[in-house]
C-alpha positions in Angstrom: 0.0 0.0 0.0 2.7 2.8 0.8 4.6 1.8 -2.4 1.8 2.2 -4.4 0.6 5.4 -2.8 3.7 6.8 -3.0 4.2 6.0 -6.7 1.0 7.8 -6.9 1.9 10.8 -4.9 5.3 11.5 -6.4 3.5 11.8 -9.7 1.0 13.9 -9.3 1.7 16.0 -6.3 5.7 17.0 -7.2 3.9 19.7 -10.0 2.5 21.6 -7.6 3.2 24.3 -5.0 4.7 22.7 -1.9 1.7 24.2 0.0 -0.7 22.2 -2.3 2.0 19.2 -2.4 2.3 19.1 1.6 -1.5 19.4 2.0 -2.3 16.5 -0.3 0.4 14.4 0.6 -0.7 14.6 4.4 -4.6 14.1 3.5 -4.1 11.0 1.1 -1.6 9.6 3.8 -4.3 10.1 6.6 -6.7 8.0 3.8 -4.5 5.3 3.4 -3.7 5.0 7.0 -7.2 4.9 8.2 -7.6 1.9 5.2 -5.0 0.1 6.9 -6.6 0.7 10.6 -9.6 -0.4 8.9 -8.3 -3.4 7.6 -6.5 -4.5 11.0 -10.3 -4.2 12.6 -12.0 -6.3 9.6 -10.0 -9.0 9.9 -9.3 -9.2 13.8 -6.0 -8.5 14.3 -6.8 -5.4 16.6 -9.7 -3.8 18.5 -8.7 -0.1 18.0 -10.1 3.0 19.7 -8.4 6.2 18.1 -11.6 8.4 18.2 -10.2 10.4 20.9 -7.2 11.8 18.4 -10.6 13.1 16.5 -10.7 16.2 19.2 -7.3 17.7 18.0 -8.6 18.4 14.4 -9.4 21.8 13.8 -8.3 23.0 16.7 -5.2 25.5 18.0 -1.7 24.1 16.7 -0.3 21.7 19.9 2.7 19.6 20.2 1.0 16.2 20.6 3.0 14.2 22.8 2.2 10.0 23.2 4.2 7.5 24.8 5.6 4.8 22.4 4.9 1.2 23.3 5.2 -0.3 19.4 6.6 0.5 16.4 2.9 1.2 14.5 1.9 4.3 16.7 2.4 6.7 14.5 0.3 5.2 11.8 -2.5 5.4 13.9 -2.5 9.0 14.5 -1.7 9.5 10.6 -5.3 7.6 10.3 -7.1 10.3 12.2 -5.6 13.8 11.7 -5.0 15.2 8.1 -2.4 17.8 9.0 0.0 16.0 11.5 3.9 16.8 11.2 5.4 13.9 12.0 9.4 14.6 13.8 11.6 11.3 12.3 14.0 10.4 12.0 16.9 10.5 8.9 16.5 6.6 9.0 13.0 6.2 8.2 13.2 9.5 6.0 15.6 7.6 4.0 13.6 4.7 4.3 12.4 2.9 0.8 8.8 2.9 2.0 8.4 5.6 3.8 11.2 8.2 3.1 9.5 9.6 -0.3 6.4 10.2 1.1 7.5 11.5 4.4 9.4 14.4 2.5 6.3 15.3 0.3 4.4 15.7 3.3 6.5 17.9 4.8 7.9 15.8 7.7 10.9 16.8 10.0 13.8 15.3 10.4 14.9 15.1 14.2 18.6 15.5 13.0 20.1 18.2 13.3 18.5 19.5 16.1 18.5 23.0 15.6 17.2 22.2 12.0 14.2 20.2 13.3 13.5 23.1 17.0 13.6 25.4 13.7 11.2 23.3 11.3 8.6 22.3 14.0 7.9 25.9 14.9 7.3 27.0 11.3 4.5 24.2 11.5 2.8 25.1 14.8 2.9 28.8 13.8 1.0 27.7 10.0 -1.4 25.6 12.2 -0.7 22.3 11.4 -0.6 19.6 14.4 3.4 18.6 15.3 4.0 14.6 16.3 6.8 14.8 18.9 7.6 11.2 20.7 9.2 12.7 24.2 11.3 9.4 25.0 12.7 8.7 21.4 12.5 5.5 20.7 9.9 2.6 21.9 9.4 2.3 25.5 11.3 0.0 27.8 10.4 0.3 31.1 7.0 1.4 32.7 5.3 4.0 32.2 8.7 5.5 29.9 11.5 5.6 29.0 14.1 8.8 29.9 12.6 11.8 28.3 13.9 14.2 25.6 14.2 17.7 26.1 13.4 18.9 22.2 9.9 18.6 23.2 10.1 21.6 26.1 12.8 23.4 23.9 9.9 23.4 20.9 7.2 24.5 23.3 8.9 27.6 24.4 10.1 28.8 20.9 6.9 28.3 19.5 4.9 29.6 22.2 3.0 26.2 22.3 1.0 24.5 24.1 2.1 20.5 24.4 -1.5 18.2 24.4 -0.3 14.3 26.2 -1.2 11.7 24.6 -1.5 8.0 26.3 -1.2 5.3 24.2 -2.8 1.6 26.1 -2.1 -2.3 24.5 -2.2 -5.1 25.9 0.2 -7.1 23.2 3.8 -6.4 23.2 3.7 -7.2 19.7 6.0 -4.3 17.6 7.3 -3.3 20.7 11.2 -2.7 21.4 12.0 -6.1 22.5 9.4 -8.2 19.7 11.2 -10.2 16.8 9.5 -8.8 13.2 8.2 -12.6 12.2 6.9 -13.5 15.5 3.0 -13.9 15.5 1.0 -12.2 18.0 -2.0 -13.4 20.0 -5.2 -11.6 18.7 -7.0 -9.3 19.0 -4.5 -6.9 20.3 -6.8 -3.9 21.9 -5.3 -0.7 21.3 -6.3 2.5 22.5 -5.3 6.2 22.6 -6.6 9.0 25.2 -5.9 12.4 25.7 -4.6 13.6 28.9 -3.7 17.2 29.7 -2.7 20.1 27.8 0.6 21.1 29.3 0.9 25.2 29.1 4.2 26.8 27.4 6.9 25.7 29.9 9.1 28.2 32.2 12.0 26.1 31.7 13.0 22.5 30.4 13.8 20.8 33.6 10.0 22.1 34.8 8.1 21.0 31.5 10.0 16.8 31.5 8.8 16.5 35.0 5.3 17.4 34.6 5.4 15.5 31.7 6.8 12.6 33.3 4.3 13.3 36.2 1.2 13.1 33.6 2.5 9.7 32.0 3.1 8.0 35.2 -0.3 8.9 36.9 -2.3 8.1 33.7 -0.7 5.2 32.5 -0.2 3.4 36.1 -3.0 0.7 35.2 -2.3 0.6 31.5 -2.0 -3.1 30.2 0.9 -2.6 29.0 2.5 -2.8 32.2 2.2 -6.9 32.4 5.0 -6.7 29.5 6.5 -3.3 30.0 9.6 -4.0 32.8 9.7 -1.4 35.7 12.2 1.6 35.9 
């Protein structure tokens, strides 16, 4: 499916303006996404609940801010907003699958980091929605993993408010730890909640521990916790 979308979008959507490009890339990519959430319901792999990510669309330009248990989160919040800026990084944007259509949507790259502080801001003062994962990388220990401070340094220079995300599973399958051609017990139940919008940190120190504060009183009955090994 992302092959021959991307054939697809690199076709018709290099011609025009990258205003038009980036708008249509992100749109058709939210399309495609949500086909591919809808597949994984229809056939029984997972019992998803991503209505919650519904709430962000229209509204004020956030940094949105999940935890990262597996490996497909960020596909499932591509399925439900059609203006989310994804921060990757230069891996996957070199990837074969995803790399061309990460770059015609307009995606950041998380390297270097005065590059991306510089790229996200540009898209939460146009509007657009930016996808910041605060530990990095897929979580290791419950609730998560060592934060990042990009997310705090973004905040401030945008003047932006950063909206928490909490991402629950019960299957360990894509996570950190899972081998790629082991099969998973099914359904896996996935869902994704909104916690609180953090105001525009004093400082970057302040903004991690709320943060961390927020993820380990909301998530401190997730499931994932059974598979998830403590701190």
């Amino acid at each position: 499916m992302i092959l021959a979308w991307t054939a697809l979008a690199v076709l018709l959507l290099t011609p025009l303006p990258r205003a038009r490009r980036r708008a249509g890339a992100r749109y058709t990519m939210m399309a495609g996404c949500r086909l591919f959430a809808r597949f994984l319901t229809l056939s029984g792999a997972y019992e998803l609940d991503l209505t919650a990510i519904d709430a962000l669309r229209g509204g004020p330009p956030v940094i949105l801010a999940p935890n990262h248990p597996t490996s497909i989160d960020a596909i499932f919040f591509l399925a439900r907003h059609p203006d989310l800026a994804c921060i990757l990084k230069p891996a996957l944007l070199n990837n074969l699958f995803l790399g061309a259509g990460a770059r015609l949507a307009g995606f950041i790259r998380s390297d270097p980091p005065l590059r991306m502080i510089k790229d996200a801001v540009a898209e939460l003062e146009r509007g657009a929605v930016v996808l910041l994962f605060p530990e990095g990388t897929r979580t290791t220990r419950h609730p998560v993993n060592a934060l990042t401070g990009s997310v705090a340094v973004i905040a401030r220079h945008a003047q932006a408010p950063i909206q928490v995300a909490l991402i629950e599973t019960d299957s360990p399958y894509l996570g950190k730890a899972w081998p790629l051609l082991r099969a998973p017990r099914l359904p896996i139940h996935y869902r994704v909640r909104l916690g609180s919008r953090l105001e525009v940190p004093a400082g970057t120190a302040e903004c991690l521990a709320a943060l961390r504060r927020e993820y380990a009183g909301q998530l401190a009955q997730a499931p994932q916790r059974a598979w998830i090994g403590g701190a």
